[in-house]
N, C-alpha and C positions, 0 to 999 in steps of 0.2 A: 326466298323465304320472306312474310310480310311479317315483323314484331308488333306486333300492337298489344295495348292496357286492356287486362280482364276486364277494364268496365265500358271498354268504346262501345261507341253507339251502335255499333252493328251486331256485335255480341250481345250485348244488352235489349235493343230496342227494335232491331233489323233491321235501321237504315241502311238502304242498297237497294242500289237499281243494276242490270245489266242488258248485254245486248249477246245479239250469237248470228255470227255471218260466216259464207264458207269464201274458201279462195280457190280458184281453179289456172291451169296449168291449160292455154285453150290451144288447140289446130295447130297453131302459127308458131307455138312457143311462147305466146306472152304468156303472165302471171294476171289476172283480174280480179276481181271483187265484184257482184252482185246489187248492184244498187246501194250501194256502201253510206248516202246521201238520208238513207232513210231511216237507216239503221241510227246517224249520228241526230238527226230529228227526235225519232222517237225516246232514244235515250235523253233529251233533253223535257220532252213532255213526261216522261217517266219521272225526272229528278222533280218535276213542278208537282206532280201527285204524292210525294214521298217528302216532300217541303224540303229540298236539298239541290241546290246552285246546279243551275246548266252548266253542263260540260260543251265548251261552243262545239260549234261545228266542227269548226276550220283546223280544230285542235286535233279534235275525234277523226278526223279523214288525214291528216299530218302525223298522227301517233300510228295509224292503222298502216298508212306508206311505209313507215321508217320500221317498226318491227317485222311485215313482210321482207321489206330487203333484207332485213337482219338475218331470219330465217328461210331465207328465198330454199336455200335447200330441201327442205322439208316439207314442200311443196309435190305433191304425187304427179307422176308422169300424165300426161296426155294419153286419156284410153284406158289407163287404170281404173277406173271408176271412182277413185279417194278422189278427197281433198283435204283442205288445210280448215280445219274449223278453228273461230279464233273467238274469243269467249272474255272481249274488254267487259270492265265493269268498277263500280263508282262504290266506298263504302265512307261508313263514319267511322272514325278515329279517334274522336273526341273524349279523354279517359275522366266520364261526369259520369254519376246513378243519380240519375233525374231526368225525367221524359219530355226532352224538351229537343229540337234541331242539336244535333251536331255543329261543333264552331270550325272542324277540323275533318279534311275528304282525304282519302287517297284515292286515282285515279289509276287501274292497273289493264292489262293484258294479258292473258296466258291465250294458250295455241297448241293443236295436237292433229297431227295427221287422220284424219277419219277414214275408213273402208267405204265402200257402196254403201248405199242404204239396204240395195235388192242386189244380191249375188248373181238370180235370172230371172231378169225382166221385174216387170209391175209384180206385186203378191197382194191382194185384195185382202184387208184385214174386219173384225169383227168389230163392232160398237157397242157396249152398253150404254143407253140413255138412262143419266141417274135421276133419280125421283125420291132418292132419300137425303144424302149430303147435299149440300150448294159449296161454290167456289167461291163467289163473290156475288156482291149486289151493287147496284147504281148508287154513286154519294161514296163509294169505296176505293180500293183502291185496284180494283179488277183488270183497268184498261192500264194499270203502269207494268212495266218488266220488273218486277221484282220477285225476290224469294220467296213471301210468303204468301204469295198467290199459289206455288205451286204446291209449297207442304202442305196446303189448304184442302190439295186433292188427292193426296196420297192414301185416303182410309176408304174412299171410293175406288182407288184406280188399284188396291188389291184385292176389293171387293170382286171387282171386273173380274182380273186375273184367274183369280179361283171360281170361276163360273166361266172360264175358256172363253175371256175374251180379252181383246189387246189393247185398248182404250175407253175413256168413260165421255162421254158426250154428254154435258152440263147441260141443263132447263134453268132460268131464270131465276131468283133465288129471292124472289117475291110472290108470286104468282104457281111459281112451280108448272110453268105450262109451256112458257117460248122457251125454243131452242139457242142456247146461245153458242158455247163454245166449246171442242175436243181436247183435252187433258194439254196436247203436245201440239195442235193442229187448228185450223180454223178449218169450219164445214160446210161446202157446194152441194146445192141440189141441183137436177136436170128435170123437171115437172113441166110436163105438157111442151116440151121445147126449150123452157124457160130456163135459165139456170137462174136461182135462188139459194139467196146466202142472208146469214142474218146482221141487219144493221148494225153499224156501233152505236151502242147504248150508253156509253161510260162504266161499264160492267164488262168490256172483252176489249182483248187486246188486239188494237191495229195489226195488223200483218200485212209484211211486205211481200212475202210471195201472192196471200190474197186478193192483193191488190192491181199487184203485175196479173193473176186470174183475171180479175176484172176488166184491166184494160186491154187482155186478152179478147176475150168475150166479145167486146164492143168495136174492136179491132174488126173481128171479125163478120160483125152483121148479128149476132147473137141479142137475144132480148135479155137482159139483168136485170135481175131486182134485189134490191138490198132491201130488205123489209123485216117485219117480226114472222114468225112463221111458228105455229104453234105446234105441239106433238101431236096432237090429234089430226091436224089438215096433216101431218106426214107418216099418220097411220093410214089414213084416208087416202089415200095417193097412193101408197105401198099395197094398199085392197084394190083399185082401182086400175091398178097397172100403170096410175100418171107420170110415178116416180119412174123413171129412165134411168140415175143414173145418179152416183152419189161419193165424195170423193173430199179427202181433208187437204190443205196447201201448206206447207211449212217448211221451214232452212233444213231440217233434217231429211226429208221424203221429196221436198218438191211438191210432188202431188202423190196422193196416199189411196187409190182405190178402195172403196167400201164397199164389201160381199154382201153383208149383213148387219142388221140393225136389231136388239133388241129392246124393248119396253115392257115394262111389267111381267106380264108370261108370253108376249107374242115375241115372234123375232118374223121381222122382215129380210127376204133373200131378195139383192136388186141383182139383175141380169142373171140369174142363176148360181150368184156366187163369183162372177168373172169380171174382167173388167171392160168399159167402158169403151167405145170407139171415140168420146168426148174426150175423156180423161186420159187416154193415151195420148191425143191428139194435144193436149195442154202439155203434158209430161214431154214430150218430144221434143215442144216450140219452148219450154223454159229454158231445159237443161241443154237446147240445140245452140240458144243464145249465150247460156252462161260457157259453154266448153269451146264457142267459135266456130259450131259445123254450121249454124246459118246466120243469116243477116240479122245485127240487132237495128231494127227501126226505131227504137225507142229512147237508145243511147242508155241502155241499163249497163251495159257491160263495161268495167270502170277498167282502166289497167293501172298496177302500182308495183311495177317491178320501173 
């Protein structure tokens, strides 16, 4: 249990940042972490947008070691599909009512066994593209890990819900046109060959699985473009037959297959609803690296048992 003053800064004002990485249990029997390196980065660039002290690194990858050994138990068998999701995170504590930085952090961890994401196989999910809430804009605090980016899209993402769909896919929150980022998820196109994802603007959040996508991609010979990509060029493409192929990357899913897209009153169906020979092919080589069934080239796969 954390006691903290009815008036800390986090209560009060929402200072807080967090981070969300899993642990896996790979082949051989080790214990791993996911690119654990980027996880303790970002939560450092989080604290700079939130105006609240980096948490070092060296700290953040030493806190993250010693609580897995702590709980190495509770780490899901090899083959099980679980892992150990661990959910560090930074708040204020500083017992002031006045909007000003916090003088005073606590630095904590919690951790809890998670299931599969997909019980069998990939499940291709719906997208609504929203056109009426925004989540964030550039100059804000969009691209930090923190809480109130996300309650930001909770009136859109039941909106979804109750029109049978599973996530809300954000448009730029000036413009109201580019495509920026999925509720839980950052979002890969397949157009003309191409895969296309939208740049960071200072309005979406870096993502590490996106990334490791990326250096997938390029790995491979694949052409990438980090670009703006507007909703109309991915109506257009969707008419067109361009669009191939369309899929979100995140700690929870990995990779997240998308059947369908809607806008306004169109709803675009890619691949007829099913998923991807691309996007299987990502989902394979992630989760093949993080569990130890193939070779990591990259030096993603950390061990900290």
């Amino acid at each position: 249990n954390v006691v903290i003053s009815e008036c800390a800064g986090i209560l009060q004002y929402c200072q807080e940042v967090f981070e969300g990485l899993k642990v896996y249990e790979t082949k051989d029997g080790s214990i791993v972490a996911f690119r654990p390196d980027q996880n303790a980065e970002r939560m450092i660039n989080s604290a700079k947008g939130m105006e609240m002290p980096p948490f070092p690194k060296e700290r953040f990858l030493d806190a993250l070691d010693q609580v897995v050994k702590a709980n190495a138990a509770w780490v899901p068998p090899y083959g099980s599909g679980a892992s150990l999701y661990i959910r560090p995170f930074v708040i204020a504590t500083d017992p002031f009512l006045g909007v000003r930085p916090s003088d005073t952090y606590k630095f904590i961890i919690i951790l809890s066994p998670v299931g599969a994401y997909y019980e069998s196989g990939l499940d291709p999910v719906k997208i609504w593209i929203e056109d009426d809430y925004v989540r964030a804009v550039r100059g804000g605090i969009g691209e930090a890990k923190t809480g109130g980016n996300y309650v930001a899209s909770l009136a859109a993402q039941v909106k979804a819900h109750d029109e049978g769909y599973s996530q809300v896919l954000w448009l730029d929150g000036v413009e109201r046109k580019y495509i920026e980022e999925v509720g839980a998820m950052k979002i890969f196109f397949k157009i003309n060959g191409t895969v296309v994802t939208p740049m960071l603007n200072g309005s979406i959040l870096p993502g590490v699985t996106r990334a490791s996508c990326i250096d997938l991609c390029k790995h491979w010979g694949l052409p990438v473009e980090e670009r703006r990509i507007s909703v109309d060029e991915l109506v257009e493409a969707a008419r067109t037959g361009a669009l191939e192929e369309c899929w979100g990357s995140g700690t929870a899913a990995v990779i997240s297959p998308v059947g369908a897209l809607r806008y306004e009153n169109e709803v675009m169906q890619i691949k007829d609803g099913g998923i991807g020979e691309f996007s299987q092919k990502l989902y394979d080589t992630v989760t093949g690296i993080q569990l130890g069934k193939i070779e990591d080239k990259f030096g993603w796969r950390v061990k900290v048992d």
